[in-house]
Backbone bond lengths (Angstrom), bond angles and torsions (degrees), N, CA, C in turn:
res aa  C-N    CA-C-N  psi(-1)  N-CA   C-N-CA  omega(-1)  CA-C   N-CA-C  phi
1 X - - - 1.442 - - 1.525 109.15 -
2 X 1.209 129.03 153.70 1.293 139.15 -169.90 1.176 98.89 -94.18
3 X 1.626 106.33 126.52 1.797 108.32 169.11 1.572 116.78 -40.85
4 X 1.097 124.70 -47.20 1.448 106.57 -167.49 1.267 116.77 -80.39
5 X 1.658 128.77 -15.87 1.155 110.53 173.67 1.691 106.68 -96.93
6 X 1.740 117.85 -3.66 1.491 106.90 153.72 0.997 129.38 -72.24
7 X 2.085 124.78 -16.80 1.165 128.39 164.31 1.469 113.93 -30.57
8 X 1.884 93.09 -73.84 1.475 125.08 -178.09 1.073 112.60 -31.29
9 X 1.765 130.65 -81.16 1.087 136.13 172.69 1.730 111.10 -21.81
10 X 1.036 97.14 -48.25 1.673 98.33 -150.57 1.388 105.15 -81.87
11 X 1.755 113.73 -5.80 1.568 103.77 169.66 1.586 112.57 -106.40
12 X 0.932 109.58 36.23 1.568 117.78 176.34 1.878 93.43 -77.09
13 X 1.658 111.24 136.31 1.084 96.62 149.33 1.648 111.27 -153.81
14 X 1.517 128.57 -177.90 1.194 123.29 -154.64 1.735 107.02 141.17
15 X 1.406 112.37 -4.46 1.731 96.28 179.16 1.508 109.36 91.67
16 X 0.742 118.54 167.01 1.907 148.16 156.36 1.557 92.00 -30.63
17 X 1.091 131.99 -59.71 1.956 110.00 -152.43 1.062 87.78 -118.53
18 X 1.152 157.08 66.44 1.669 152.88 145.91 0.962 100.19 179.25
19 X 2.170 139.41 147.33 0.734 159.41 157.38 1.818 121.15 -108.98
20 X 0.901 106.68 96.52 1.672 99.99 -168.33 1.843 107.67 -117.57
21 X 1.408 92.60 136.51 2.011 104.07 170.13 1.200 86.49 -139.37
22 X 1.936 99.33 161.96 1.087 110.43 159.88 1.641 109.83 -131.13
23 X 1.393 93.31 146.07 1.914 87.53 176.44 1.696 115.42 -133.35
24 X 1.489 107.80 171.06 1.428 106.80 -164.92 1.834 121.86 -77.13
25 X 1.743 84.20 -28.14 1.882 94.90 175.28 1.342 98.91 -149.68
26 X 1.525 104.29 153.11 1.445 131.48 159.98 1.636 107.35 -36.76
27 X 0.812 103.27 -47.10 1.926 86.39 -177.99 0.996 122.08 -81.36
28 X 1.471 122.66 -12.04 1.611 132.86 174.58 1.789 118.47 -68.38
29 X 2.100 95.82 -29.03 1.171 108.76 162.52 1.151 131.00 -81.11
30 X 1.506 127.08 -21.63 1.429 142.36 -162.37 1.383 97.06 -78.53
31 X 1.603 105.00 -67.62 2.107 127.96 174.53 1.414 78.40 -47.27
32 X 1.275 158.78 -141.10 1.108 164.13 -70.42 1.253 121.77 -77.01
33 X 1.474 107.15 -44.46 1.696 119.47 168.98 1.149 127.85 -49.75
34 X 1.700 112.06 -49.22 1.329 133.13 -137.79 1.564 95.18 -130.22
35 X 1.790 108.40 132.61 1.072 140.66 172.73 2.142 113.15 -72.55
36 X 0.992 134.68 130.83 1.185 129.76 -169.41 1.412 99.02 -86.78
37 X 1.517 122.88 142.97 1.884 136.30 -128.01 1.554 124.62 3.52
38 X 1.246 105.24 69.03 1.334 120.77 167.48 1.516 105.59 -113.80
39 X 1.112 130.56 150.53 1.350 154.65 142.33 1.442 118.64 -44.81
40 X 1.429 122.19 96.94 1.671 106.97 165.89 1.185 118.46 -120.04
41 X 1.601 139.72 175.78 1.062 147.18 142.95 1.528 117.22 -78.01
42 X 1.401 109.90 121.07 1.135 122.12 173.04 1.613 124.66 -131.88
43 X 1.116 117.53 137.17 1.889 124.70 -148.63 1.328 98.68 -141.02
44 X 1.331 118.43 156.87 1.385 138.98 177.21 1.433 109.24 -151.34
45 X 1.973 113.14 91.86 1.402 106.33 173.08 1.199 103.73 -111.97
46 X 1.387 108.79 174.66 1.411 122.13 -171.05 1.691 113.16 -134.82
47 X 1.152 133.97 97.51 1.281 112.56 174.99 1.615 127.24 -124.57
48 X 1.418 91.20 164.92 1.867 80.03 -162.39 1.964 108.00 -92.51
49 X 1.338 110.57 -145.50 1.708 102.76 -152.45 1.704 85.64 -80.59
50 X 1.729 124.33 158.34 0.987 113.99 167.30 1.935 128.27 88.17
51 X 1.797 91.83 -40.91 1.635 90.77 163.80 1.482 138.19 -73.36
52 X 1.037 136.93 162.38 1.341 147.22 -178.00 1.461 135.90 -116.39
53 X 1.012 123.09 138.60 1.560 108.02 147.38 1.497 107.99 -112.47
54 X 1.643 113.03 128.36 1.239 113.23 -179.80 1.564 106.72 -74.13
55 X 1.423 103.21 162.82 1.503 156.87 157.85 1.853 95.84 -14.10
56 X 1.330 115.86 101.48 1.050 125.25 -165.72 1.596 147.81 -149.47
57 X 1.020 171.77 163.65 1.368 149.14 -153.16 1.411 105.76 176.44
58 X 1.879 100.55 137.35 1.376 99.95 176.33 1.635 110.62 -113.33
59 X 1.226 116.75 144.50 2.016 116.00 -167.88 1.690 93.12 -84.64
60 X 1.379 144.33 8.29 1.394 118.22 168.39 1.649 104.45 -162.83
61 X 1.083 103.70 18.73 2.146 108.41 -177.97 1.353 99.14 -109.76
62 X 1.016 118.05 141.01 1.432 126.87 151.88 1.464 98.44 -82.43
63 X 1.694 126.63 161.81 1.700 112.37 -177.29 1.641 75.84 -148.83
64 X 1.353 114.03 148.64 1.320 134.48 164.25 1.569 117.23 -126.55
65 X 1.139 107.88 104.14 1.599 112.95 172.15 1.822 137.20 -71.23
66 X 1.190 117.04 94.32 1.485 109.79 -152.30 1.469 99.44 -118.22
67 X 1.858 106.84 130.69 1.270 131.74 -149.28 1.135 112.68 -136.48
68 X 1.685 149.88 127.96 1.272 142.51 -152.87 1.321 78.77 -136.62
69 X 1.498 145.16 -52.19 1.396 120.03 -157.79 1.969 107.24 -155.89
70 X 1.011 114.57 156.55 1.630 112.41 176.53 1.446 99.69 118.13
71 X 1.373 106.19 151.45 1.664 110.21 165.69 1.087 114.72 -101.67
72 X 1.533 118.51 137.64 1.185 124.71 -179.62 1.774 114.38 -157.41
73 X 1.333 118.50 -177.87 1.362 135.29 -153.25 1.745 117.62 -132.92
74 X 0.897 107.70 91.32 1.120 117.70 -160.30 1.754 103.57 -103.39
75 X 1.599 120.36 116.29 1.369 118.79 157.03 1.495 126.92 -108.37
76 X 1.270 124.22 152.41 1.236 135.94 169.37 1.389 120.98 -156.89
77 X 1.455 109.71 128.61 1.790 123.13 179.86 1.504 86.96 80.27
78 X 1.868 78.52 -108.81 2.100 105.08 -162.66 1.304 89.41 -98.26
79 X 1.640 157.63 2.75 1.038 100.97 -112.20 1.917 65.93 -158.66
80 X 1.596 114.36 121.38 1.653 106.78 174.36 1.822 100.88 -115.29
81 X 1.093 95.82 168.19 2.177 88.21 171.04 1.335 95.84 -179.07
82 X 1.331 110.05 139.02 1.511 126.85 -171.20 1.283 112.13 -92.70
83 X 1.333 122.54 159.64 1.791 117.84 -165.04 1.445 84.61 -140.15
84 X 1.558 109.70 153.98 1.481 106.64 161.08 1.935 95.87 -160.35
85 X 1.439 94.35 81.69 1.519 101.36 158.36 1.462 132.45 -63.93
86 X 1.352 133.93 125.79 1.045 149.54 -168.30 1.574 113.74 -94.92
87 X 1.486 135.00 120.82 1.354 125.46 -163.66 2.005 102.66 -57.44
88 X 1.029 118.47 -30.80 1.499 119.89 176.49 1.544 127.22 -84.54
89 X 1.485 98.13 2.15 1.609 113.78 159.86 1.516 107.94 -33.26
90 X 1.558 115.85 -49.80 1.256 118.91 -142.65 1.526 118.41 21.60
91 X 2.110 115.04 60.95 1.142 112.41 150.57 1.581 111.95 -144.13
92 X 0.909 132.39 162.43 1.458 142.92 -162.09 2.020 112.55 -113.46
93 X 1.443 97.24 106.63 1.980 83.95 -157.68 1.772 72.54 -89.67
94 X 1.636 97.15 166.56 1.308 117.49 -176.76 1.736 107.94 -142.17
95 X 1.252 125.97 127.76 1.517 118.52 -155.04 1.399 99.29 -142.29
96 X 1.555 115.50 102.83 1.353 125.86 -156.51 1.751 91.15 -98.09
97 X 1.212 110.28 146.35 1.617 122.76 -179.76 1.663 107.71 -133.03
98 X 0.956 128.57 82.30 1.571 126.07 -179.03 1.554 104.49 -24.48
99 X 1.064 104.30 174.43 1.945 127.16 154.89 1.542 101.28 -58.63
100 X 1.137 122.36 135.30 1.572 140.19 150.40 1.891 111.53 78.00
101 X 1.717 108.09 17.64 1.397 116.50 169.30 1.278 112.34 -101.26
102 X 1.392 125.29 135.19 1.426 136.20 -173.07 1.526 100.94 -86.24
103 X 1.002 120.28 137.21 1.689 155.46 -175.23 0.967 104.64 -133.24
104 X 1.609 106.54 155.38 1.660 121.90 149.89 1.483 98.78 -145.46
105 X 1.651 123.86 177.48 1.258 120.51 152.64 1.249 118.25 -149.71
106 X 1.295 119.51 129.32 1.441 99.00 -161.24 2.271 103.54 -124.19
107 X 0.973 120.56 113.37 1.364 116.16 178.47 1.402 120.28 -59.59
108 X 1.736 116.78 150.16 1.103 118.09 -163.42 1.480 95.39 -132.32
109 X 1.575 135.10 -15.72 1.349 131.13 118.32 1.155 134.11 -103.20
110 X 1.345 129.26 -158.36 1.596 122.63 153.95 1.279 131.97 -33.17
111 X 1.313 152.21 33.35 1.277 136.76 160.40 1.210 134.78 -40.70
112 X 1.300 127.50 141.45 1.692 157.02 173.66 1.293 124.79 -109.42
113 X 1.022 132.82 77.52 1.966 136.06 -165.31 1.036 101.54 -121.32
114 X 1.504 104.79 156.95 1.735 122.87 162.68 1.146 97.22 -111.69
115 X 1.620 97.68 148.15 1.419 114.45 174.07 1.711 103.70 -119.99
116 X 1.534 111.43 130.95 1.628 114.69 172.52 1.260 109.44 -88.41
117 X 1.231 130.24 166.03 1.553 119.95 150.66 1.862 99.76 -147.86
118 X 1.639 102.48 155.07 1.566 109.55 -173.68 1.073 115.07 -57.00
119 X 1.572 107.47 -18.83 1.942 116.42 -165.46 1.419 109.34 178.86
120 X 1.513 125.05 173.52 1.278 103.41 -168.25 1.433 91.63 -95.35
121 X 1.483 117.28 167.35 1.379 114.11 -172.32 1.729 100.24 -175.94
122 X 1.418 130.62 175.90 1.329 118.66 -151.18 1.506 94.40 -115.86
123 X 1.151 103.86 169.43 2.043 108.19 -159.05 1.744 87.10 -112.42
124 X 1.476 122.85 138.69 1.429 104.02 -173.85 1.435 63.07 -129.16
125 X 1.616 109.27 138.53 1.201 115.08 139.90 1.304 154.56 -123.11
126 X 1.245 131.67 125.84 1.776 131.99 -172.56 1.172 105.84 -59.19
127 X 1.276 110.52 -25.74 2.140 88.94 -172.17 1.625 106.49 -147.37
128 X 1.234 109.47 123.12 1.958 106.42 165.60 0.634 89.54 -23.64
129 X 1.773 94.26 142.62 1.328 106.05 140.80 1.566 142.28 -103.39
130 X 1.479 90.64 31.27 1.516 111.18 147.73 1.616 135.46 -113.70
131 X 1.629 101.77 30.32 1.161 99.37 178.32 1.581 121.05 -98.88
């Protein structure tokens, strides 16, 4: 593994069911994640006040969720915690979810995130995600 994205990794913190960093720009996250000719998954959702993605798990991706602004609700394992980035934060939260940990996220305004993943791999999910 390349020092700087073992740096990265290795300053995630948050415990057992959430992994959280924050960084100053999008490319500091992109360079940091990602291995040079590797294959990733890369996503751009958007959701409005109230929506979700249900309760969910991938069997071989690591997925990193990266967020510049919006409030929102983020669960994993045991463990839920609310975010509310401000567009003048000028900081970038980053919310690492191993392979085979259940998540959801559900917005509490407008949010806009990218989602990474290690590889492509299939979304199993325990719960609508309109429930």
């Amino acid at each position: 593994m390349l020092p700087l994205l073992m740096a990265f990794q290795n300053s995630f913190h948050g415990g057992n069911d959430m992994d959280i960093r924050e960084c100053k720009c999008l490319g500091e996250v992109i360079c940091s994640l990602t291995i040079l000719d590797k294959d990733y998954i890369f996503v751009r959702h958007e959701l409005a006040p109230g929506q979700k993605v249900g309760l969910h798990y991938h069997k071989n991706a690591d997925e990193w969720v990266v967020v510049k602004e919006g409030k929102f609700v983020v669960r994993s394992g045991r463990k839920e915690m609310t975010f509310d980035l401000q567009y003048g934060d000028n900081k970038i939260l980053v919310i690492r979810f191993p392979k085979r940990r259940n998540h959801s996220f559900r917005a509490e305004s407008i949010v806009s995130y990218f989602v990474f993943r290690s590889c492509q791999d299939e979304i199993i999910y325990l719960e609508k995600e309109d429930e």
